[in-house]
Each structure stands twice: as structure tokens, then as C-alpha cells.
C-alpha positions in Angstrom: 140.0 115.7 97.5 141.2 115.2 100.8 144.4 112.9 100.0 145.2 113.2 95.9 145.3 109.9 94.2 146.6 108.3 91.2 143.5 110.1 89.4 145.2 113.7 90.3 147.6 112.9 87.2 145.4 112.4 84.2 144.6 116.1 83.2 148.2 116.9 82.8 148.5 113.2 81.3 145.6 114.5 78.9 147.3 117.6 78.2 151.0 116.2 77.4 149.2 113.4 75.4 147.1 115.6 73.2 149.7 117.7 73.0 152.2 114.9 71.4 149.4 113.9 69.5 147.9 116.9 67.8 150.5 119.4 68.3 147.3 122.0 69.4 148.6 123.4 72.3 145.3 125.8 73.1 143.0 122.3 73.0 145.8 120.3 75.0 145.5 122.7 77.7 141.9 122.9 77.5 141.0 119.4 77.5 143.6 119.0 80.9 141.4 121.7 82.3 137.9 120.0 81.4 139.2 116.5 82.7 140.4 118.0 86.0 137.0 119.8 86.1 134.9 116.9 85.6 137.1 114.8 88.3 136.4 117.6 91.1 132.5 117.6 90.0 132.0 114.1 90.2 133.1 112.8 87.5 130.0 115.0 85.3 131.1 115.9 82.0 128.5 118.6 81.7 129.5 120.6 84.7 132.9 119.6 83.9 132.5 121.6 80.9 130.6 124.6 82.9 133.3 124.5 85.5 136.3 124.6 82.5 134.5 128.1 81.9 134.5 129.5 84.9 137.9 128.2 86.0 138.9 130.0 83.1 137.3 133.1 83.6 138.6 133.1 86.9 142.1 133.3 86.4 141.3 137.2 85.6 139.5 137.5 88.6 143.2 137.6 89.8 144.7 141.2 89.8 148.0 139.9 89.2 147.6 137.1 86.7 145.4 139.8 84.7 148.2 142.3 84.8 151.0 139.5 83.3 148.2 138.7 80.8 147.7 142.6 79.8 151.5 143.3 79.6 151.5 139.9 76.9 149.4 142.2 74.8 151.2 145.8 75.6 154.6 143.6 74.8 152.8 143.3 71.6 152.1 146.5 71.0 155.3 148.0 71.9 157.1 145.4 69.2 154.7 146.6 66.3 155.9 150.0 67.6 159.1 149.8 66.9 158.8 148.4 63.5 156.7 150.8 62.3 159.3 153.6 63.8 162.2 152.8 61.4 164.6 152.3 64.4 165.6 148.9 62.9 166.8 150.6 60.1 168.4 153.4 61.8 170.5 150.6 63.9 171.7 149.1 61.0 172.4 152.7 59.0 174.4 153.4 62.3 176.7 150.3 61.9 177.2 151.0 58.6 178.1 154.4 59.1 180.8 153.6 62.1 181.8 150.7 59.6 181.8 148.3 63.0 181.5 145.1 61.3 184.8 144.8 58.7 184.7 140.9 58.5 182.9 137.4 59.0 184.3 136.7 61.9 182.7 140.1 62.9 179.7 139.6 60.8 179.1 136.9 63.5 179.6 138.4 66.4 177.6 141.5 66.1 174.8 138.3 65.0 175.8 136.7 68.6 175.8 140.3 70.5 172.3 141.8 69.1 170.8 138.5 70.3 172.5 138.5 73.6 171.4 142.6 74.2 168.0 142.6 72.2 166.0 140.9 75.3 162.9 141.9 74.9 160.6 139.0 73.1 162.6 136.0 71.3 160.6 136.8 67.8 162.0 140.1 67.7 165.2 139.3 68.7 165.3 136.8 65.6 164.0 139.4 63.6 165.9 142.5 64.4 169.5 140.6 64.4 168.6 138.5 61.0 167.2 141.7 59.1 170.6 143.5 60.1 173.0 140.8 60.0 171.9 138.8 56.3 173.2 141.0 54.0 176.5 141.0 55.9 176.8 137.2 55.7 176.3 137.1 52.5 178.9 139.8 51.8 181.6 137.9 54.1 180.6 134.4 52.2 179.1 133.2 55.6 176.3 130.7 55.5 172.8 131.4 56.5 172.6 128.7 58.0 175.4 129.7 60.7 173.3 133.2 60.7 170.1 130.9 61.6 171.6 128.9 64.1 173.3 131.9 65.8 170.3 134.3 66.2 168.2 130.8 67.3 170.6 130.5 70.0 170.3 133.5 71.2 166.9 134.2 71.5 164.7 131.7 73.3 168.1 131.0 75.5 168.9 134.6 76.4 165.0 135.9 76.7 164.6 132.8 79.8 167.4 134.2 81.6 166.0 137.9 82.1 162.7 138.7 84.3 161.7 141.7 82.8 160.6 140.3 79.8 157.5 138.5 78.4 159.2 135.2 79.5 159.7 136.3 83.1 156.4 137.9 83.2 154.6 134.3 82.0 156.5 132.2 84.7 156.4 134.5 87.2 152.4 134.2 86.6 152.6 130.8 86.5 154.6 130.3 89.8 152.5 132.9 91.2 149.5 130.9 90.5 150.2 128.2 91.8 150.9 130.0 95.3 154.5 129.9 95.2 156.0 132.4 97.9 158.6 135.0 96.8 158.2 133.9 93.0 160.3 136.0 92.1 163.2 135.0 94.1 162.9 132.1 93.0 163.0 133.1 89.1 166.0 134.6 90.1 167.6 131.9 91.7 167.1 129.4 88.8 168.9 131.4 86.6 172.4 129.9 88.0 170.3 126.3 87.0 169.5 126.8 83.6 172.5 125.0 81.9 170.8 124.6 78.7 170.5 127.9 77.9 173.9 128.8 79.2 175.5 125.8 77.2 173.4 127.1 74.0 174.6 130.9 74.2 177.9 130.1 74.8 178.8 127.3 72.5 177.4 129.6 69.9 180.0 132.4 71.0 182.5 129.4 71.4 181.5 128.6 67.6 181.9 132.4 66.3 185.1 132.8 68.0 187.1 129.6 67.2 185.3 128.1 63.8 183.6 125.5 65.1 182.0 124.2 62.1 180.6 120.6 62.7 178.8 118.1 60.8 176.5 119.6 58.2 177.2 123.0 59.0 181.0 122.4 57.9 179.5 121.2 54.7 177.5 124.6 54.8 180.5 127.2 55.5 182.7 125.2 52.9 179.5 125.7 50.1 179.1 130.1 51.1 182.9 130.2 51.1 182.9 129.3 47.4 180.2 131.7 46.7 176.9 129.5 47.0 174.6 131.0 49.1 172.2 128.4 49.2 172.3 124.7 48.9 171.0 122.8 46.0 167.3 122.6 45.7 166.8 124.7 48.7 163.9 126.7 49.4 164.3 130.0 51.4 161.9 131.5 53.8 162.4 134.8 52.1 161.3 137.4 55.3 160.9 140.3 53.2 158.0 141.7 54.7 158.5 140.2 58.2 159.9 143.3 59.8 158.4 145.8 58.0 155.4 147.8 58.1 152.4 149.2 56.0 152.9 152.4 57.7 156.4 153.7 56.7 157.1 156.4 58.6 157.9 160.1 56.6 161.2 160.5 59.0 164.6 159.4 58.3 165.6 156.1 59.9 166.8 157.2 63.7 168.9 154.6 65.7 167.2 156.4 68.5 163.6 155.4 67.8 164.7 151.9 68.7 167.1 152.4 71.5 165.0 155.3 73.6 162.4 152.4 74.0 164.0 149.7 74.8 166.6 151.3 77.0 162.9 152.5 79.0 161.5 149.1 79.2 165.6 148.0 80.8 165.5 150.7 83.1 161.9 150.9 84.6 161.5 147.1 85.3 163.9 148.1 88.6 162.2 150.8 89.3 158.9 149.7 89.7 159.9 146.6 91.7 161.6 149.7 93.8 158.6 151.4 94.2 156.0 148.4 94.3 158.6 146.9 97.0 158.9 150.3 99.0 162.7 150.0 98.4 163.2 146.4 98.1 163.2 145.2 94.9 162.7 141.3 96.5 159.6 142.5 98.0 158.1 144.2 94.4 155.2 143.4 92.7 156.7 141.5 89.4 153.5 141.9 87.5 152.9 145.5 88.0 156.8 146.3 87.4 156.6 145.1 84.0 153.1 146.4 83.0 154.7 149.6 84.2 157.5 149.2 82.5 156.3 148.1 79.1 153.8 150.7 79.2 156.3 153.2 79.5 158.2 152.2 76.8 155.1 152.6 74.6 154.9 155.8 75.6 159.0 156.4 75.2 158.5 155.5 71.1 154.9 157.4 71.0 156.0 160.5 72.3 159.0 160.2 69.9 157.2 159.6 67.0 154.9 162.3 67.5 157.7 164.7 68.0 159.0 163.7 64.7 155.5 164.0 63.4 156.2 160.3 61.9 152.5 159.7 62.6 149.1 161.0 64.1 148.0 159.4 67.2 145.1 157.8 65.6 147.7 156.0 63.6 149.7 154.9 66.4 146.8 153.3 68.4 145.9 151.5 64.9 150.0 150.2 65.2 149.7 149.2 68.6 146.3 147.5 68.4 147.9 145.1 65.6 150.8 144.3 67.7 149.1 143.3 70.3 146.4 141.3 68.2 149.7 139.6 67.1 150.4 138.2 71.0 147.0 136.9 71.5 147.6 133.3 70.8 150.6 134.0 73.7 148.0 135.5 75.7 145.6 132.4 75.6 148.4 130.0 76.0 149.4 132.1 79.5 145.3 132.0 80.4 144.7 128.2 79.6 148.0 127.8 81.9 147.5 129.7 84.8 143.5 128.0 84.9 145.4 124.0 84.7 147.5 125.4 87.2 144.8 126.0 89.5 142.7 123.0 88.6 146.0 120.6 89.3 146.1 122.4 92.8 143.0 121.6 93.9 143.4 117.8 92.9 147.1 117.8 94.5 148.8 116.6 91.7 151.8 118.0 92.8 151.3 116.7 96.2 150.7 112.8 94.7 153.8 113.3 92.5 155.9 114.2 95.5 154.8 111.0 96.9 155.5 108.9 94.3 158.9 110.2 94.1 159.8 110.6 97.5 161.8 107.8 98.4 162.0 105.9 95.0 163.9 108.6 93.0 166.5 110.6 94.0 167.3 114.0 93.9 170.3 113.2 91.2 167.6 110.9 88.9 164.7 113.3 89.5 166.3 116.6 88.6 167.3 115.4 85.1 164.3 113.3 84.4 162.5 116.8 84.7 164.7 118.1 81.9 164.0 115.0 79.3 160.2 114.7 79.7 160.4 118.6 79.2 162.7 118.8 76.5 160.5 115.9 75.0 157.3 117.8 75.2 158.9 120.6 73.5 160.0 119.2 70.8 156.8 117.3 70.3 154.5 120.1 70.3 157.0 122.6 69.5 156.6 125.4 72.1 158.2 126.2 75.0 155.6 128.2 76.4 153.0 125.0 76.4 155.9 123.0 78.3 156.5 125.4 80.7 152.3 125.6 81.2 152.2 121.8 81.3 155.2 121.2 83.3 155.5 124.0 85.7 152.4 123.1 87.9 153.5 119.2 87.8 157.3 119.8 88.8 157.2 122.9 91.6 154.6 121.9 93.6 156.0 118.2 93.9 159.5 119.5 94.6 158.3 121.6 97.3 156.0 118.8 98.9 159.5 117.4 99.3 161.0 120.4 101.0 163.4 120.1 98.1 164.5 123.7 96.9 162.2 125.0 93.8 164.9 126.7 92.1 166.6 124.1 90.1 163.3 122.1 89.4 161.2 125.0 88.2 165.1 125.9 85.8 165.1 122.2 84.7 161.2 122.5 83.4 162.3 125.6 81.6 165.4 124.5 80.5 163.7 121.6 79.1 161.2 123.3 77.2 163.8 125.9 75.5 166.3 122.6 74.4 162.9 120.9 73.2 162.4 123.7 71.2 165.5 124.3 69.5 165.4 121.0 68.0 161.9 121.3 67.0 161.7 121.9 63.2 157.7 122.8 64.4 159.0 125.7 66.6 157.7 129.1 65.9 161.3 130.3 66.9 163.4 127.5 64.8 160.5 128.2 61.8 161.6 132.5 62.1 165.1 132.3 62.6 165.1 130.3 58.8 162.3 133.2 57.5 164.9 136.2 59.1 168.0 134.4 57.5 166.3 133.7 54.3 167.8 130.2 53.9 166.0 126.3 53.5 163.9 125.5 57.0 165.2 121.5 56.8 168.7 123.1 56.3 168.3 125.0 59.4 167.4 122.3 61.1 169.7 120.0 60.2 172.7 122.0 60.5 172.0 123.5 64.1 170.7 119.5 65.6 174.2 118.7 66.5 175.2 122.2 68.3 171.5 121.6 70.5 172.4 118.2 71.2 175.8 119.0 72.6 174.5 121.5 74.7 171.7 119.1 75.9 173.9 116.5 76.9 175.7 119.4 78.9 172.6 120.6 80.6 171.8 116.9 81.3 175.2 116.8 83.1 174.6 119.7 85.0 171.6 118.7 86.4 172.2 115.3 87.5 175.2 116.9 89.5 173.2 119.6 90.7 170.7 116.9 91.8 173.5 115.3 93.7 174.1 118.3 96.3 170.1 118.5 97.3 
């Protein structure tokens, strides 16, 4: 297509309405990719279908896209790693031991801080801070519900601020799919944009520090404080099991076997953009720097384990081979996206969205509108990551067929998608953080809604300001 037309916007249409509609992101994303097909191969359904395939397939023809989708799966591994080490365990026996936490108020914070510091995948960051912080809630007379909100606020939130995750990794593919120069730069540069998750992370602390029960969480506090630690008729996730692992290890629990890993996968992210960049880190390889760097942490936690003769290498590749099985679906999500990315480019959608915008909305109405059709989405089809796959290849490339900076449009797409989320009671996220603090999934819900809002309406602000100076 020489000049995109109206036509250019139906497979991401497709996508977001499927999406909305059967809450299947995989399909969503597959039937955008199909449609676009079909409209480059004249409209032929059949070879629209053919070409869905091999678009597909092609994405890993790509050396980096196939190294963002490999470290998906290593992040996997790595996570099922450290469960099966006992470090968890050995965190909390080490708290315990320098008696750190001698309150609720504390009980909290150490909640707030393991979610802020534990970066590496938002499920284990929900996981790891509700298995250690519960049964100190419950000894404080806390709610769960406060523990719920507080580790859901500081996982999705914190994990899109940092690059060297599996969230960096997936945008960063994204962006680089869609031909975006110096995408990581420009990862970096939205961070300072994305006022959701700022707002969420620190009107949690804001909520730790001064009591700011509202709504049905006051309701919540006043019922733990007498002793009640659930609501009547509620139904806990119980998470039991969540964290733990067939293969309990014959060591002692070891503080170590958790923080030698993930103090590896910190420290050689840098390093590897150091090395890929020949000394500038701005000139790395992304992609490579975290395969690197996840890799080596799976070595970190296997090298210790097998010093502690905790398990036999055949045992640790059956560990690792689970955990990544368990990122698959993440995987496929990252696939389908980067493949609509590049079937959206060669229609121009970007290019015919920057024209309808151009001149009819500004900067100010644009910016924000990005941030409630992706915050829509999300809550929708509950997941950020399909948001981010729908929205990304709609929102960047418009923005820069307008010259307009990327930065804050590619942070209002993912700021978007992470408020969607955190309201949606369908969210893998907002569904674990209830399963880790073992308390009622509608309770959850309802009593973290109003905290989202308020930071929504924030972020909202933000942006229409920000939108302003452009």
C-alpha cells in the first residue's frame, strides 16, 4: 500500500474487539494478524491465512526478537529455580532471625519494600512478598486485603519501570520491531512519563506510612483489628502450594540461594549493554544484555545448588524446563505481537493514524486519550502485556509520523495497560496477589478499586499536562 487508508485500522480494530469480546488474547492477536494478511494479499482469505503463518514464523527469523523471546523462557526457568532452592525461605528465616519487622506498620513496609526491590517478573514479586509477609499480617491484625493491595501495587507498577526485566525485554522487542531507532533510549526516557505507575507505588507507601484506609478497605482494617481475618462468607485463594516445589531441596533454607541470583541478573544487565555497546551502554544490544544476564543468573543458583549438593544436574534441567514451560503463554503473546507489529507496518496504520490526528487533536487531548483506550483494553481483557501488543504498534509509529517525541506516547500505552490491569478482577496479577494473601478475590478487588482510581485520575492529569509542553 502506497498511501495507508481507512482500511489500515481494522486488524488492530479486530484485535481490540475480539479482545473486549472474548477475553482470548492469543486469538485477538491472531485474527488482527490474519485480517492484515488478507488485506495486503488482496483481500484472499486463504493466503491470508498462509501469510498469518509465515508472518509468524518470521518474527524468529529476527536475531533479536528471537533472543527477547528465548530470555521469556530462561526468565522462566530461573523463577522455578529459585523456588525449588529454598532461598524464599531462607529470606524470610533471616528476617525472623534479625527480628526486622516488630510491628504492622512494619509488617507493611517490608510488604511495600520486597515489591519495590524484587524486580524481576511481577508473579514472583507477588509471590515472594505475600508468602513472607501473610503470616505477619495476620499476627499484627492487618488485613489481607491491605497485604493484597500492597504487593499488587508494587509489582506490575515497579516491574514497567526497570529494563532489565521480562517487561523491558518484551517492549524493547516490540519497539524494536517496529523499527524504532535507539529503543532503548527511548524505554528509558518514558520512565519520567509513566505517572500511573509512579502514582500506584507511591500512594501505596503514602497508605503504609500515614493509615490511609479508604472506603472498603477502612471497613477491612477495622474487621482484622478485632481479630477477623476474613470477612463473612469469604472465600480465600489459599496459595499453599503456589511457591513451593515437588523437589524440596535436602539443604537448609539459605538467604543466599535467593539473593546470589538475583543480585547476578541486577548486575550483568549493565554489563552486557557495556560490552554489546563497546563501552556505551546507549549503544548496547538490549536483547542480548538480558539473555546474557538471565542466563547467568541460572548459572549463579545452579552452580550453588550443586555446591550444596541440593540437587543432581539432571534434576535441575527437569526444574528449569518447568519454569520455562510456565512462561510459554508469555512467550506466544510476545510472538503474536511482534508479527501484528509488522503486519500493521506494512499497511501504515501508524502512518494513517498520524493523519487523522494531526491537526484535529492535540498533543494535550491525544496524549491522555492514549492512556484511557489503553487502560480500557486492559481492563477488558485483563492483561497488560496484550495492551501493550495491541497498542504499542498503533500509538509509536503515529506519534512519530508527527515528529512528536515517542517517549511519553509509547509510557502512556504502557501506563495504560498496567492501570487497566489493576482494576481488572480478570488479571493474572490482581487474581495472584488474592491467591499469595490468601484472602476473598471480590474482596480484593473491591477494596484496592478506589486506591487505582485515584492514581488513574493522577496519571490522567499528568498526561494531559505533559501533552501540553509537546
Amino acid at each position: 500500500m502506497s498511501e495507508p487508508t481507512w482500511i489500515s485500522i481494522l486488524p488492530p480494530l479486530l484485535a481490540i474487539a475480539l479482545a473486549i469480546r472474548t477475553r482470548q488474547v492469543y486469538l485477538s492477536l491472531a485474527g488482527g494478524i490474519w485480517l492484515g494478511c488478507t488485506i495486503l494479499n488482496g483481500w484472499n482469505p486463504g493466503v491470508g491465512a498462509a501469510e498469518t503463518i509465515e508472518a509468524t514464523v518470521s518474527v524468529l527469523g529476527d536475531s533479536y526478537d528471537a533472543r527477547v523471546i528465548m530470555f521469556t523462557l530462561v526468565i522462566g526457568a530461573v523463577i522455578a529455580t529459585l523456588s525449588a532452592s529454598g532461598g524464599v525461605a531462607g529470606f524470610v528465616a533471616w528476617l525472623e532471625r534479625n527480628r526486622w519487622v516488630t510491628s504492622g506498620r512494619r509488617a507493611q513496609l517490608m510488604a511495600w519494600l520486597i515489591g519495590v526491590l524484587i524486580f524481576i517478573e511481577s508473579n514472583i514479586t507477588v509471590l515472594v512478598a505475600g508468602s513472607v509477609s501473610r503470616p505477619l499480617f495476620d499476627r499484627y491484625r492487618i488485613s489481607r486485603e491491605k497485604l493484597a493491595y500492597l504487593i499488587d501495587s508494587t509489582s506490575a507498577p515497579i516491574c514497567i519501570l526497570i529494563p532489565l526485566n521480562a517487561w523491558g525485554a518484551y517492549n524493547l522487542g516490540i519497539l524494536n520491531g517496529l523499527g524504532v531507532e535507539d529503543s532503548l533510549g527511548v524505554f528509558l526516557r518514558s520512565i519520567v512519563f509513566n505517572f500511573y505507575s509512579f502514582a500506584a507505588v507511591i500512594l501505596a507507601l503514602a497508605v503504609v506510612l500515614w493509615r490511609m484506609d479508604w472506603g472498603p478497605m477502612k471497613g477491612a482494617e477495622a474487621r482484622a483489628a478485632r481479630g477477623e481475618v476474613l470477612s463473612e462468607g469469604a472465600t480465600p485463594m489459599m496459595d499453599e502450594a503456589v511457591l513451593g516445589s515437588d523437589d524440596d531441596p535436602p539443604i537448609p533454607p539459605r538467604a543466599s540461594n535467593m539473593a546470589a541470583p538475583v543480585l547476578a541478573l541486577i548486575l550483568l544487565m549493565p554489563l552486557g549493554l557495556w560490552i554489546t555497546g563497546e563501552g556505551d551502554l546507549r549503544e548496547g544490544d538490549g536483547s542480548t544484555a538480558v539473555l546474557w544476564a538471565s542466563l547467568g543468573a541460572l548459572g549463579v543458583s545452579w552452580i550453588l545448588l550443586l555446591a550444596q549438593r541440593a540437587f543432581a544436574m539432571s534434576e535441575l534441567v527437569r526444574i528449569a524446563l518447568r519454569g520455562a514451560g510456565g512462561l510459554v503463554p508469555l512467550a506466544l503473546i510476545l510472538l503474536l505481537a511482534l508479527a501484528l507489529g509488522d503486519v500493521t507496518g506494512d499497511l501504515g496504520t501508524g502512518r494513517y493514524v498520524a493523519g487523522l490526528v494531526e491537526g484535529t487533536l492535540a498533543p494535550a487531548v491525544f496524549l491522555p486519550l492514549v492512556f484511557v483506550v489503553s487502560s480500557a483494553i486492559a481492563f477488558s481483557i485483563g492483561s497488560s502485556w496484550g495492551t501493550f501488543a495491541i497498542m504499542i504498534p498503533i500509538v509509536v509509529p503515529a506519534a512519530a509520523s508527527m515528529n512528536l517525541d515517542l517517549a511519553p506516547f509509547l509510557a502512556a500505552a504502557l501506563s495504560g495497560g498496567i492501570f487497566g490491569d489493576h482494576c481488572s478482577p480478570i488479571s493474572d496479577t490482581t487474581v495472584i496477589s488474592s491467591m499469595a494473601s490468601a484472602t476473598d478475590h471480590v474482596d480484593h478487588v473491591r477494596t484496592q478499586l478506589p486506591y487505582a482510581l485515584a492514581g488513574g485520575a493522577v496519571a490522567t492529569v499528568g498526561f494531559a499536562v505533559a501533552g501540553s509542553f509537546l
